[in-house]
C-alpha positions in Angstrom: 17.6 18.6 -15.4 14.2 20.2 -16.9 15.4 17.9 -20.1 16.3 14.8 -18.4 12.2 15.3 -16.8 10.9 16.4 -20.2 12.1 13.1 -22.1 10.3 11.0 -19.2 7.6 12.5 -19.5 7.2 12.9 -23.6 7.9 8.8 -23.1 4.1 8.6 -21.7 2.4 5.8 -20.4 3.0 4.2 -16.8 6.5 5.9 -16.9 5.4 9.3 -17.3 2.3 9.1 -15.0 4.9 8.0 -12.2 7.7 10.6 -13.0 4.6 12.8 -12.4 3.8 11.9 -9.4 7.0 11.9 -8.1 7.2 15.1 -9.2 4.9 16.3 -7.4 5.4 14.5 -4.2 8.5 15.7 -4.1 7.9 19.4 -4.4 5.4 19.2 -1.8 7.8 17.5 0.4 10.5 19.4 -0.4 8.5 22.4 0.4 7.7 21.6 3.9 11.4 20.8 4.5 12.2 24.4 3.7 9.6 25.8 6.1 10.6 23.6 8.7 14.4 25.2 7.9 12.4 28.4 8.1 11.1 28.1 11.4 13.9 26.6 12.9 16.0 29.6 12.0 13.4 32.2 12.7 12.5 30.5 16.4 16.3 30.5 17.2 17.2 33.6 16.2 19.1 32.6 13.1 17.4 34.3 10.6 20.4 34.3 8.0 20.4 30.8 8.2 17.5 30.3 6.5 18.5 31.1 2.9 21.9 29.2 2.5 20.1 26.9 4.4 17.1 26.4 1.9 19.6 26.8 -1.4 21.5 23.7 0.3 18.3 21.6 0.6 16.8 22.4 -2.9 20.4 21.6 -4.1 20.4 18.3 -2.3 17.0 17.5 -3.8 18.2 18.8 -7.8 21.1 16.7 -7.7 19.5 13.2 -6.4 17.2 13.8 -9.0 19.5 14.5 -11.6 21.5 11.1 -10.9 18.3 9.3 -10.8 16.9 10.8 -14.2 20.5 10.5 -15.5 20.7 6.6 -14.3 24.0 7.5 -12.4 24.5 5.2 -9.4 23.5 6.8 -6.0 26.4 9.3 -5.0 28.2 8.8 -1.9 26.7 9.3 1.9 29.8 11.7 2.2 29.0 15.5 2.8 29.8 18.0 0.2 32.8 20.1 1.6 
């Protein structure tokens, strides 16, 4: 995926400055989710939720960005089994 993001951004121009961006709009956001995950766990007394937990969201994230970088079509609303 780092390569899919590399050739974007060695494109330049309005392409790259968005792919940037996005970027890091989405790490931030991304971020946040996982502390919210976190805390959820922590305040219910789950703490060994939060890592699968966390590895499943930053999953989720990697491969919706993948298929967008790769110009697949949009998976499926199913959940992963």
């Amino acid at each position: 995926m780092i390569g899919l993001r590399l050739a974007r951004l060695a494109g330049g121009g309005a392409a790259a400055a968005a792919e940037t961006n996005r970027m890091i709009s989405e790490k931030m956001t991304a971020a946040v989710e996982a502390q919210q995950i976190a805390a959820t766990a922590a305040l219910t007394g789950k703490p060994g939720r939060i890592a699968p937990r966390t590895v499943a969201l930053y999953r989720r994230k990697m491969r919706a960005n993948r298929n967008r970088l790769a110009g697949a079509t949009p998976p499926s609303r199913r959940r992963p089994k």
